[in-house]
N, C-alpha and C positions, 0 to 999 in steps of 0.2 A: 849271552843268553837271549838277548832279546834278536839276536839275528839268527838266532837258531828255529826263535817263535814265527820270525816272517817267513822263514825258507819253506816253515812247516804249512804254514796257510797258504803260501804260494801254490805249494804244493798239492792241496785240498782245492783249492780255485782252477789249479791245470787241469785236475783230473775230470771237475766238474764239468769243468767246459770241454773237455772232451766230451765226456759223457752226452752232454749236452746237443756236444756238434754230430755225435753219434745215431743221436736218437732223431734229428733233424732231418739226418742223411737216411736214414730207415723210411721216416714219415714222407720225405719228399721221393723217395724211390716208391713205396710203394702207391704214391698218388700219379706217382709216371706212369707206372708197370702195373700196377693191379687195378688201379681204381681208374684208369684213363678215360675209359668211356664212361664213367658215372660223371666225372665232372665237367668232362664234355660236353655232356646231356645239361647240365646243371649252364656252364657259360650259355651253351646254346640258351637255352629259356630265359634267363637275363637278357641276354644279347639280341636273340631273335623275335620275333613276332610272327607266326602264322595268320595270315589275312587270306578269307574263303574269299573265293570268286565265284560268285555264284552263280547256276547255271541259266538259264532262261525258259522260263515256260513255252510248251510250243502252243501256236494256235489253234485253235476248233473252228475250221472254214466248212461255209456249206458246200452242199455240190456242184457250186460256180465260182465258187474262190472267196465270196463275201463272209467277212470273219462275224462268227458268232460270241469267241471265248478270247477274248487276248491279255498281253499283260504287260503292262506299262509302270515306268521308272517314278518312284517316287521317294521322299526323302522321311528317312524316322529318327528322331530325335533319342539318344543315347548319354549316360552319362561316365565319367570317372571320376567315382565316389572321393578318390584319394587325393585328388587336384582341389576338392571344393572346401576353401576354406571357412564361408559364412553358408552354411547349408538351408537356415533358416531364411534369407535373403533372397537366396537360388530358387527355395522353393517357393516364395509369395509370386515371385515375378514369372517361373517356370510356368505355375496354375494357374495365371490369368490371363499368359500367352496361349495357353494348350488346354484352355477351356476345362483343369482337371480341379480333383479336392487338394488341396493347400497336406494337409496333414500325411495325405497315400505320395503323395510327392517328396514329403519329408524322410517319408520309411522309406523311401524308395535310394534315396542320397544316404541312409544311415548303415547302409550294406558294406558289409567287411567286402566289397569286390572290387575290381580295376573296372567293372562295366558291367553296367543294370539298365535297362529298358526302359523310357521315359512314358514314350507314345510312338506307336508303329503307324505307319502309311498314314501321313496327315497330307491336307491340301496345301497347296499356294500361299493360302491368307498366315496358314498357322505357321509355315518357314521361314517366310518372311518375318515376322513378328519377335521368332525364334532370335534369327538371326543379327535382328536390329538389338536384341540385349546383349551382345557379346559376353556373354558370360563364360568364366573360366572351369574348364572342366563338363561342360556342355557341347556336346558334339553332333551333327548331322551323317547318317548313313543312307546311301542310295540304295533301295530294295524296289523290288518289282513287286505290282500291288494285277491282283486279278481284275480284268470290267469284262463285261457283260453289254457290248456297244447297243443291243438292242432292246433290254428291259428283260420285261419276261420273256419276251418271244423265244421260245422251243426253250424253256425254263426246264422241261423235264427230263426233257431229255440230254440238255448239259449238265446237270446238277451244278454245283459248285465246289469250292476250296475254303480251306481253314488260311488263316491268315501267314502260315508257312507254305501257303500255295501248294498244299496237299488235298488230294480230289478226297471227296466227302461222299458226292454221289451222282448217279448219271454219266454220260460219259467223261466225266474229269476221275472219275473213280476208277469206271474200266479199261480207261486208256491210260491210266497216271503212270506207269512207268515207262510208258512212252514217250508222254507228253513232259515229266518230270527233267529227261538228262542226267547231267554228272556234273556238280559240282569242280572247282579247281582251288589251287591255292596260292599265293605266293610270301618265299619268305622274307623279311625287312627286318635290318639291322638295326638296333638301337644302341644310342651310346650311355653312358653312368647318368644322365638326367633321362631318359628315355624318351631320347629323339629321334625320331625316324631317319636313319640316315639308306638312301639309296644308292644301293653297288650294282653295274653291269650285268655284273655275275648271278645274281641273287636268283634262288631256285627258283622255279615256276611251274605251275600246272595248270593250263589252259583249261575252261569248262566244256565242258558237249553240251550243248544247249539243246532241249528235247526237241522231239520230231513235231513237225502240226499233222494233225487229224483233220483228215477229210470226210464231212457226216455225206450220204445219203441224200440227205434232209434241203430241201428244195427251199430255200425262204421266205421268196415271196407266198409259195404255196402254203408252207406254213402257217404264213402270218392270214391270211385271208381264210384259213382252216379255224383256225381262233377267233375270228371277228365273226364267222357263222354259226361257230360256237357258242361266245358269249354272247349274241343277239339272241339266240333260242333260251340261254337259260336264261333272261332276265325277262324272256317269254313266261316261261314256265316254272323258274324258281324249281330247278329241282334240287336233290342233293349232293349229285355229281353229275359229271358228265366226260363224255371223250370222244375224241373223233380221232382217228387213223386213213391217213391216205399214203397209198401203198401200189407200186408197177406193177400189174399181175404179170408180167414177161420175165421182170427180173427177183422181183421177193423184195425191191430195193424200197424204203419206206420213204416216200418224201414229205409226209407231215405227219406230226402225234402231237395230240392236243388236250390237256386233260382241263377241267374245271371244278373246283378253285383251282386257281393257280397260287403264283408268286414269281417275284423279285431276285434272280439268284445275286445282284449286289449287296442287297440288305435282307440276306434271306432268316438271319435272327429275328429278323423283327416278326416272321409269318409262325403260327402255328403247324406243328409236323405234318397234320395231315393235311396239307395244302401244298407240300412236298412232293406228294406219291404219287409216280408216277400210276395212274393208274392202269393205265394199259395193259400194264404185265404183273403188277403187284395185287388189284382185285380181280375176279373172277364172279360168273353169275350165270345163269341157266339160259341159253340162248334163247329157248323158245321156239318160235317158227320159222328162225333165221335156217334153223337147224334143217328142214326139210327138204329143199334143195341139195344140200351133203347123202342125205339118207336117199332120198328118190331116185338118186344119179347111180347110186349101186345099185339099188331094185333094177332103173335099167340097163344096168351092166351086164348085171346075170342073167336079162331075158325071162325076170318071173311077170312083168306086166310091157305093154305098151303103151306112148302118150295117149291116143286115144279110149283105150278100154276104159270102162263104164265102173264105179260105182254106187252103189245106192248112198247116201249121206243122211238118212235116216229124219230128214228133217230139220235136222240143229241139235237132237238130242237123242243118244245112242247109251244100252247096256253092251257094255261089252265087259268081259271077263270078270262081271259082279261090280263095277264101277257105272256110276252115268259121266257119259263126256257130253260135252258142249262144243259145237262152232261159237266162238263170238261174233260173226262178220254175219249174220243173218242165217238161218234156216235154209239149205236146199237139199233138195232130189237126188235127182240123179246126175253126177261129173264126171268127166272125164278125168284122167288121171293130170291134165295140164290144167285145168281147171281146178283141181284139186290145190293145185299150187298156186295159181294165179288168184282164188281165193280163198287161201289158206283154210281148208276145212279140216280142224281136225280129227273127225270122224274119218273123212276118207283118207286121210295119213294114215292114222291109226290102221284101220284096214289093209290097207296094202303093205304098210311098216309088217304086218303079222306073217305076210309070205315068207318074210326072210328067216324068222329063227331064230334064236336068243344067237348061238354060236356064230354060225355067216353074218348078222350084225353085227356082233363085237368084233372079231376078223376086220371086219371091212373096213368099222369106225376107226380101229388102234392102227393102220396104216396111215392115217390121217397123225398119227402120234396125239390124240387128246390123250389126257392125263400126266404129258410130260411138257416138259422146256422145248421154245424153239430152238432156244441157242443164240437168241439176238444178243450183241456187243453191249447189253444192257444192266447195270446189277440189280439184283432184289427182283428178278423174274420169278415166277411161280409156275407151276405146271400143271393148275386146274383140277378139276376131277373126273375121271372114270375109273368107276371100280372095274375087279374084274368079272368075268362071266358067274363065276361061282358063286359072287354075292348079287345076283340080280332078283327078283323074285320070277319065279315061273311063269304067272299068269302079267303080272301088269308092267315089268321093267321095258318090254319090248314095247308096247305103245307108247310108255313116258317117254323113251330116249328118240321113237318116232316125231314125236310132237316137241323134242327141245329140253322135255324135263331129267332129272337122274341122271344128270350131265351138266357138268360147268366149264365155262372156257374163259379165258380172258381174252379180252378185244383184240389183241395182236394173235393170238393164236387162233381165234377164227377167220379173220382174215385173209392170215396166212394159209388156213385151210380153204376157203372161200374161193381162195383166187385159183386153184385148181380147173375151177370150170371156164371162165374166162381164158389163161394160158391154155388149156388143150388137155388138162388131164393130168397136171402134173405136181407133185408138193414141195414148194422151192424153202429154201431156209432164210429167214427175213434176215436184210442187212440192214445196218445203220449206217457202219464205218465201210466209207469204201476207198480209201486208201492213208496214205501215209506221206508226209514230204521233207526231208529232211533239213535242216540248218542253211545248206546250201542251197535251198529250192529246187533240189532235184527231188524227182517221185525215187521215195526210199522202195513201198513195198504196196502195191495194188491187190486189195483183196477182191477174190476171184466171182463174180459174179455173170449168171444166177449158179446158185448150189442147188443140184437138184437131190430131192431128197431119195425120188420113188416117184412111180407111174401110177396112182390113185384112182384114177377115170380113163377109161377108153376115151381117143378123141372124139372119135364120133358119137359118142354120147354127148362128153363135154360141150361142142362144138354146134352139131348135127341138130340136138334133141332139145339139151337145157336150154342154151341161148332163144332159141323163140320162145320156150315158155316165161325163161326171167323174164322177157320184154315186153310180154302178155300182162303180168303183175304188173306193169308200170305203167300200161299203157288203157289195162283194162280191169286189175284188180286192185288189191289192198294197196298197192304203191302208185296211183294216181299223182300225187302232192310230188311225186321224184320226176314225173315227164317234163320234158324240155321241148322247148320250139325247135330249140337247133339241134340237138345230140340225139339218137337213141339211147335208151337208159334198160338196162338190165337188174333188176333187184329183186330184193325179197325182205320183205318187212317181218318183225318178231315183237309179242308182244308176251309177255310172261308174270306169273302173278311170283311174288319174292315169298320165299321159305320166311316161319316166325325160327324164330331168334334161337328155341327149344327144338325144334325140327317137326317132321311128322304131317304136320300140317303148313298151307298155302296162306297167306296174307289176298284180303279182298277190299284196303288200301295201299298197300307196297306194290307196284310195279316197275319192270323196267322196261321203257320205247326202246327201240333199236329198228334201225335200216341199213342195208346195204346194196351196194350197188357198184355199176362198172361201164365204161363208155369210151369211145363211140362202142355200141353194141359189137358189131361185124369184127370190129378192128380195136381191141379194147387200149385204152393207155394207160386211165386210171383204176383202181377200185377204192371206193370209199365207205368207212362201217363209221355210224355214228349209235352213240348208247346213251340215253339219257335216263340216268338213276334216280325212282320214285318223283316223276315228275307229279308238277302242281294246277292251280288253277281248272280244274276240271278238265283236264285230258292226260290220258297214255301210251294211248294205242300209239305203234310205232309208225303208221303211215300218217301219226297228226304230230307227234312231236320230235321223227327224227328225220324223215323223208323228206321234207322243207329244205332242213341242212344240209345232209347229203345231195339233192337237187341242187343248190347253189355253190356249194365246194365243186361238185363235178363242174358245171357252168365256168364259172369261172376258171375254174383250172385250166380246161380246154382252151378258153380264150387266150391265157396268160402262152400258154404252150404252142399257140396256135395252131392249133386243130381246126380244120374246115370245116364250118356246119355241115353234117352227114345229109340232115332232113334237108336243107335247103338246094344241095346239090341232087339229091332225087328227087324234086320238084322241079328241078330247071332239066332234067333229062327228060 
């Protein structure tokens, strides 16, 4: 009996482990055959490690090769939460090295992760320090940190980056995937303690390291654009300021200069509006910049000529139920260059009236006011001009004569500006003028000048304007712009600022503004400066911008070397 009991258990134990071995061979085929790639997937993530290689910012060189934006290798401390055994330890010593709070350093180690973020892009003193506490499960990572080799200079127009070296604003923004690349990767083996074990073989993907950006932007010019800048406003304390210097041949800007500025390395530390670029972000009524644009039509179509006559009423004129004022003194009778050279705007007004609500809006919207240049710039704005149909009947046509019922921003008049200077033509402003890739070969040259449109006949542009702008400088509202060495061509604008409700004009807001372009005959630069509700008892534009502009051209020329014009017609 009892060996009938074990044959019987034996036999319950065979079948089991059959069973057993059956259900084995199921589970292990289908982990072959059906489930292979999930556990593949699964070894691999044990086993492997994907490490980014990351790609390289490209540079922001000026228009000589001198770098304004680059970005340089530096070390950020990393931890793995899962190695640290005395975290409270880690973290006394972590915080006194890394200058942090003891407690954020604690939560920071307390994370369910393999790897949490200590402190990104520290210096020298802090690696060091790092480094002498060998602690376990404290790791150093090589990242590339953005600088700004020269402070603020041309701040606005680089913008800057977030600390993942993503453009924010300026050209880092509208060139960022340019300048960005393509990250790579490579995979590393670890074994059951997870150690990095390096194989031959081991996949890889190389990074594309972004392109550098070639600005425009001249920097010596620049920089001496900003130093005449901020001499004037510490002159006059106003509320902003800008200055733009621009090739009227090519549209190519070589300096843009706003005030306040900032710091794009520590640019947390500045408030936003010391950010904005203003050049292309605000906009404001030109005033009597404006009348040179307008005049240059009238003599297009042949409704007046430079010398024709008209009365100026004195200094104070009813014209279509309103009283206008000249500010610049009381006169007679001018000519129509005279008209210009001391900005009367009576006899603007007047001759602005030949043309017609229509033929003047025509003429001005070739000029594209009210829209974008299209500069490589972000956060541009495109001004204002209504259309004809919202104008008023009687008084839109002398306001937009005289500058007002019309806003532009400083790059876009310029841009329009410089039509008379080049010969009559509306070029589309560059900043970026090319592109160079990884290898330092030139990737991709953008095409310069873009012309937009024929705006002005030359012989107007050329023939007509150019003596009269030279007149203003020489003999009217732009005196403070004449130069020993250079002929100087400009037009000064002086404008009272809308209140805040509209409707009505401010009789303490104003904005100075001058522009200007040189050598005369042979133009190389043009320069507009604007200075917003200046202080100290002045604003007219021939006392607080014409100075700057004279001294930006001045030098500029010297830098460029440009042969004094005046001195060489003196020695003939």
């Amino acid at each position: 009996m009892p060996l009938k009991k074990h044959k019987f258990w034996a036999n319950i134990a065979g079948v089991l482990l059959i069973m057993i071995f059956l259900a084995l061979s199921v589970h292990i085929g289908r982990i072959q055959l059906i489930d292979h790639e999930k556990y593949i997937k699964l070894a691999k993530v044990q086993q492997c490690k994907k490490i980014e290689l990351p790609a390289r910012r490209g540079s922001i060189l000026d228009r000589n090769g001198s770098p304004l934006a680059e970005s340089l290798q530096v070390g950020s401390v990393y931890a793995d939460p899962a190695e640290i055994e005395d975290i409270s330890y880690v973290a006394y010593h972590l915080s006194k090295a890394l200058k942090l709070n003891s407690s954020k350093v604690v939560n920071l180690l307390n994370k369910d992760k393999r790897f949490a973020w200590i402190k990104r892009k520290i210096g020298d003193e802090e690696l060091n320090a790092v480094a002498k506490l060998s602690l376990k499960g404290i790791y150093v990572k090589h990242e590339n940190h953005r600088f700004y080799p020269n402070g603020k200079l041309g701040s606005h127009i680089l913008g800057f980056t977030n600390i993942d070296e993503k453009g924010l604003e300026g050209v880092e923004l509208s060139c960022d995937n340019v300048l960005s690349g393509e990250s790579g990767y490579q995979l590393i083996n670890r074994d059951a303690l997870q150690r990095q074990i390096i194989t031959p073989d081991a996949e890889i993907q190389l990074p594309r390291h972004g392109d550098n950006v070639v600005l425009t932007i001249d920097a010596n010019i620049q920089r001496l654009a900003e130093e005449e800048l901020e001499n004037a406003c510490e002159k006059w304390m106003p509320l902003s300021a800008t200055a733009v210097v621009m090739d009227p041949m090519t549209g190519e800007v070589l300096a843009m200069s706003n005030y306040p500025t900032y710091d794009p390395n520590h640019f947390k530390k500045y408030p936003p509006n010391t950010r904005r670029n203003l050049a292309i972000t605000d906009c404001y009524e030109p005033g009597s910049l404006m009348k040179p644009v307008v005049i240059s039509g009238i003599f297009d179509q042949g409704l007046v000529k430079p010398d024709d006559v008209f009365f100026c009423n004195n200094g104070a004129c009813n014209l279509e139920g309103r009283i206008l004022h000249d500010t610049h003194g009381g006169h007679g009778e001018l000519t129509v260059s005279e008209i210009i050279a001391y900005s009367s705007n009576i006899g603007m007004a007047k001759v602005g009236m030949l043309m017609g609500n229509e033929r003047m809006y025509r003429y001005l919207k070739q000029f594209n006011f009210g829209e974008k240049t299209g500069v490589e710039l972000p956060g541009e704005i495109g001004g204002i001009f209504r259309p004809v149909k919202q104008w008023s009947k009687k008084y839109s046509l002398i306001s937009i004569s005289i500058g007002h019922e019309i806003a532009v921003t400083p790059l876009q008049f310029i841009t329009a500006f410089c039509s008379i200077p080049n010969g009559g033509l509306l070029l589309r402003p560059k900043i970026v003028k090319s592109t160079i890739n990884s290898d330092n070969k030139r990737k991709e040259k953008f095409q310069s000048p873009q012309i937009v449109g024929r705006v002005i006949s030359s012989n107007v542009a050329r023939t007509i304007m150019n003596p009269i702008l030279m007149k203003v400088v020489t003999e009217g509202t732009g005196k403070n712009a004449n130069l020993l060495e250079y002929d100087v061509a400009g037009k000064t604008g002086t404008s009272q600022k809308a209140h805040s409700g509209g409707g009505r004009y401010s009789h303490e807001k104003y904005v100075g503004s001058f522009i200007a372009y040189a050598p005369a005959e042979r133009p190389r630069i043009c320069v507009l400066v604007m200075i917003n509700e200046p202080q100290n008892g002045a604003y007219y534009g021939g006392t607080v911008a014409a100075p700057v502009v004279g001294e930006i051209i001045r030098r500029s020329l010297v830098y460029l070397g440009e042969e004094p014009s005046k001195f060489k017609m003196a020695m003939q």
